[in-house]
N, C-alpha and C positions, 0 to 999 in steps of 0.2 A: 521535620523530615517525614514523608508520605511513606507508611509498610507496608511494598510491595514485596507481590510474588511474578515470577515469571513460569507459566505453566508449557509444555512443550518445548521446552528450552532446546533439546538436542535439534529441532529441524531449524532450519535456517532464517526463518521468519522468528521462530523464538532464541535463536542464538541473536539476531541483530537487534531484537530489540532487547535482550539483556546488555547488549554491547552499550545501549544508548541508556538503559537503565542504572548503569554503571559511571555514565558521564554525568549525571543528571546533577544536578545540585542540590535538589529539592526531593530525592528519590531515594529511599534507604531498605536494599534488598532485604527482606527476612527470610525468602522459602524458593527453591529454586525446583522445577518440577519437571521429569522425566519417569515413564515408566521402563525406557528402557535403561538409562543412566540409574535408575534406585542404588542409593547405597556407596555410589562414591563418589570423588573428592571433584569439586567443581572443572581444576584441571582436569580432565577426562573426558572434558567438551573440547578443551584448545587449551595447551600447556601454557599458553598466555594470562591464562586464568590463575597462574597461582606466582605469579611476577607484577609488577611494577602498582602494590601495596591490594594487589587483592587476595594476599594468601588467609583472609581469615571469612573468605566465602563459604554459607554455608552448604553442606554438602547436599547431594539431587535424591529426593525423594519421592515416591509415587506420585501422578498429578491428582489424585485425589487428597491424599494429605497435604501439598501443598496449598492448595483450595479452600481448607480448612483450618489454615495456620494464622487465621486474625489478621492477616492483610489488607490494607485501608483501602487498596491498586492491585485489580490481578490483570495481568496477559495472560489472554490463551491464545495459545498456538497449534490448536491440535484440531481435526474435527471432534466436535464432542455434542454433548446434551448435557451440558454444566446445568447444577440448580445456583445459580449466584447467588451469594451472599446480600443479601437486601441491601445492608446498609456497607458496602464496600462500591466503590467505582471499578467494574469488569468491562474489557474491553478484549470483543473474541476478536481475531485475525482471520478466524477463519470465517467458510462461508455457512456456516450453521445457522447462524442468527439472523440474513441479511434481510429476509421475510415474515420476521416475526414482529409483531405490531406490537410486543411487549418490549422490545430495543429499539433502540435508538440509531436508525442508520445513518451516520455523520461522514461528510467529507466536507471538512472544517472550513472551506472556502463558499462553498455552497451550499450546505443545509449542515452547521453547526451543533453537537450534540446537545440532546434536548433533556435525556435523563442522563442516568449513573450507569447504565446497562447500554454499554454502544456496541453496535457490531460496524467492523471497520471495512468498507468497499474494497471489493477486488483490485489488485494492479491494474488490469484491460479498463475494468470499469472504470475507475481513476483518470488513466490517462484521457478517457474517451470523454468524459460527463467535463474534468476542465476545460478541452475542446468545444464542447459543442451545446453546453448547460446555459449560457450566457447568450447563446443564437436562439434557443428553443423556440420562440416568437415571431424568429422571423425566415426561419427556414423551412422549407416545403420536407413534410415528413417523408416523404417515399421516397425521395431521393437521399435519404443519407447514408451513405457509406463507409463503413469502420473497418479499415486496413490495419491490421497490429498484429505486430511483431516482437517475440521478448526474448530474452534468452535462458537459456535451459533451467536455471535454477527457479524459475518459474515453477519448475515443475516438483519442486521440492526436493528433500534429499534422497526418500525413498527410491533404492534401485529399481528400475522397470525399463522394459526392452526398449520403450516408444524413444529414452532417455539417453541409451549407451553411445559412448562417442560413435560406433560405427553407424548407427543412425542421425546422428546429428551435424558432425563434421562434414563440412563441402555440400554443406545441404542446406536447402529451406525448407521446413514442413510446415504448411497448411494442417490443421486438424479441428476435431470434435468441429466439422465446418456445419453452418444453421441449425445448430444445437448446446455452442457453451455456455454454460452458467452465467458467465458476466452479462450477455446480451440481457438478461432480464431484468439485471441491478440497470442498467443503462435507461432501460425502459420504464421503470419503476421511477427514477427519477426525473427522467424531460418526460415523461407524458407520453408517449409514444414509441414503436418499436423501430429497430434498426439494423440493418443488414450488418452484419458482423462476424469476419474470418481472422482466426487469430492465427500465427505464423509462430515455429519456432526457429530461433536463426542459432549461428555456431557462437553463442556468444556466452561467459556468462553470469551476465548480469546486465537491467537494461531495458527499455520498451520506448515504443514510441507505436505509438496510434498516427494514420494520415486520414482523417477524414473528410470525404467527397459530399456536397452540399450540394443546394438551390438555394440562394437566399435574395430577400426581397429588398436588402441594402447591405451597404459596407459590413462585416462582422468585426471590422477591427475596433472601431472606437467602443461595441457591444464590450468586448474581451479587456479593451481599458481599464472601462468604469468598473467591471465586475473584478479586476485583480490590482485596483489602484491601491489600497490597503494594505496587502499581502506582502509578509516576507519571506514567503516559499515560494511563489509561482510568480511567475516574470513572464510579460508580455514583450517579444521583443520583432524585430524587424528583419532578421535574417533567420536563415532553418534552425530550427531547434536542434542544439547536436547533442545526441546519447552519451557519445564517449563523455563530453563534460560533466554529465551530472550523475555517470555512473558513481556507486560510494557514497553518493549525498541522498538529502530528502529536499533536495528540491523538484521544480516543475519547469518547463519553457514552453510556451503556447505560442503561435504562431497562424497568418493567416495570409493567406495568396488568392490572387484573383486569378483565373486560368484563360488566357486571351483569348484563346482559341474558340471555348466554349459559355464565358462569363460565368461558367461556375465556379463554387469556392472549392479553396482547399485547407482547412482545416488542419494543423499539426501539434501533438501535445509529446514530449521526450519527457518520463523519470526514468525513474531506475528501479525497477519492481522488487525490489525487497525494502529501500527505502520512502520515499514519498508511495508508493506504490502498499506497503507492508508495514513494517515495524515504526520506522517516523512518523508517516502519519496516525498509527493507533497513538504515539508517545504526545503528536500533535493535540487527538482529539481527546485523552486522559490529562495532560494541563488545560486544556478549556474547562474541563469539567470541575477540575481540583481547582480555578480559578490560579493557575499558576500563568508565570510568564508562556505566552504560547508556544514560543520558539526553544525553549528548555532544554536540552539535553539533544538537539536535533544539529545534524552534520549542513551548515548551510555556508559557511566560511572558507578561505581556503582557493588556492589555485593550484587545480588540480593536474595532472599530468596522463 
């Protein structure tokens, strides 16, 4: 069994993937970290936590001392400036690390972690790069377009106005437009930059990217070869549907020809807290640990 710690636990990217840290087979929690949780009983994240054989979790302490509790496996979930443990496998969620040439930026489908120090891709960016990482070569850069949409919890747990139902409900918001963060993780890995508006919708849980192309041949049999392998992302032949994969860590990739105009259209659906967040860090920490890939990761199941 692999001692891990889950750092951030209380926001919702470190609650989920504690959720999957708990299913894992190969994963044995020792330090559970919250600065605002310090000091009590793990039930105090989700009364669930202390039923159906996890009442002897142990209880949330600063994320620094959890950090420092001899962990083989940390998540973080927080923005930080960790000094990682050398010789421990860390895997930040957040976007801290995404530009530091001393991590490892892994999206396990297209560029597989390389060290013990991974920083894990945005949601946006996630969806966007399984779209359109496999075209890179044959799509005319200027014309590509990244439409994406997620739902609220996107935005973390922290209360803030942009987030209150009365701003979100019956609404779609465009925001942070030719300025988010993910545009440059996107860029960073095809080579090139990308017009990119992300949306927040009444939802919450969820994303899908549609992205608008030029491409110089078919992109589907591209998206074949490059997810022929995969038991997470599925190339398939009708729209990719959010509601299905919301709850999971899977992906659905899709591609349409637009009659009208011969250009493409590009569609990728996760579910931004899983394949998007906590599954895929849980993804690219079993690559690393040389564990089974698909470990402890929601991919089964007909969901409702």
């Amino acid at each position: 069994m692999v001692r891990t710690a889950v750092l951030g636990a209380a926001g919702f990217s470190g609650q989920e993937t504690l959720d999957r840290v708990l299913a894992h087979p190969g994963l044995e929690l020792v330090a559970l970290g919250s600065d605002s949780l310090a000091g009590q009983p793990a039930d105090a994240l989700d009364p669930r936590l202390s039923r159906n054989g996890h009442s002897s979790l142990p209880r949330f302490v600063p994320n620094d001392d959890a950090l420092a509790a001899g962990a083989e496996l940390v998540f973080v979930s927080y923005d930080n400036e960790v000094d990682p443990p050398a010789d421990a496998t860390v895997v930040d969620l957040s976007g801290s690390h995404r530009f530091d040439p001393s991590w490892s930026y892994a999206l396990p489908e297209l560029q597989p972690p390389a060290t013990n120090h991974i920083a894990n891709p945005g949601c946006y960016a996630t969806a966007a790069l399984l779209a359109l990482a496999p075209l890179k070569d044959v799509v005319d850069p200027a014309s590509v377009v990244v439409d994406g949409k997620s739902g609220i919890s996107g935005a973390g747990r922290q209360p803030k106005e942009s987030s209150h139902a009365a701003s979100v409900l019956e609404n779609v918001v465009p925001y942070k437009v030719g300025e988010h963060r993910h545009a440059p993780e996107m860029a960073q890995l095809l080579g090139f930059p990308v017009t990119f508006v992300p949306h927040v919708v009444p939802l919450r849980r969820g994303l899908v990217c549609t992205c608008y192309v030029t491409a110089s041949e078919d992109p589907r049999p591209l998206l074949e070869d490059a997810y022929a392998g995969s038991h997470v992302v599925e190339v398939i032949d009708a729209v990719p549907d959010l509601a299905r994969l919301q709850g999971t860590d899977a992906a659905e990739v899709a591609a349409f020809e637009d009659a009208a105009t011969g250009r493409w259209i590009v569609i990728c659906a996760i579910d931004n807290l899983g394949k998007g967040a906590a599954g895929q860090a849980v993804q690219n920490a079993n690559l690393a640990l040389g564990l089974e890939e698909t470990a402890g990761l929601r991919l089964t199941g007909v969901l409702v």
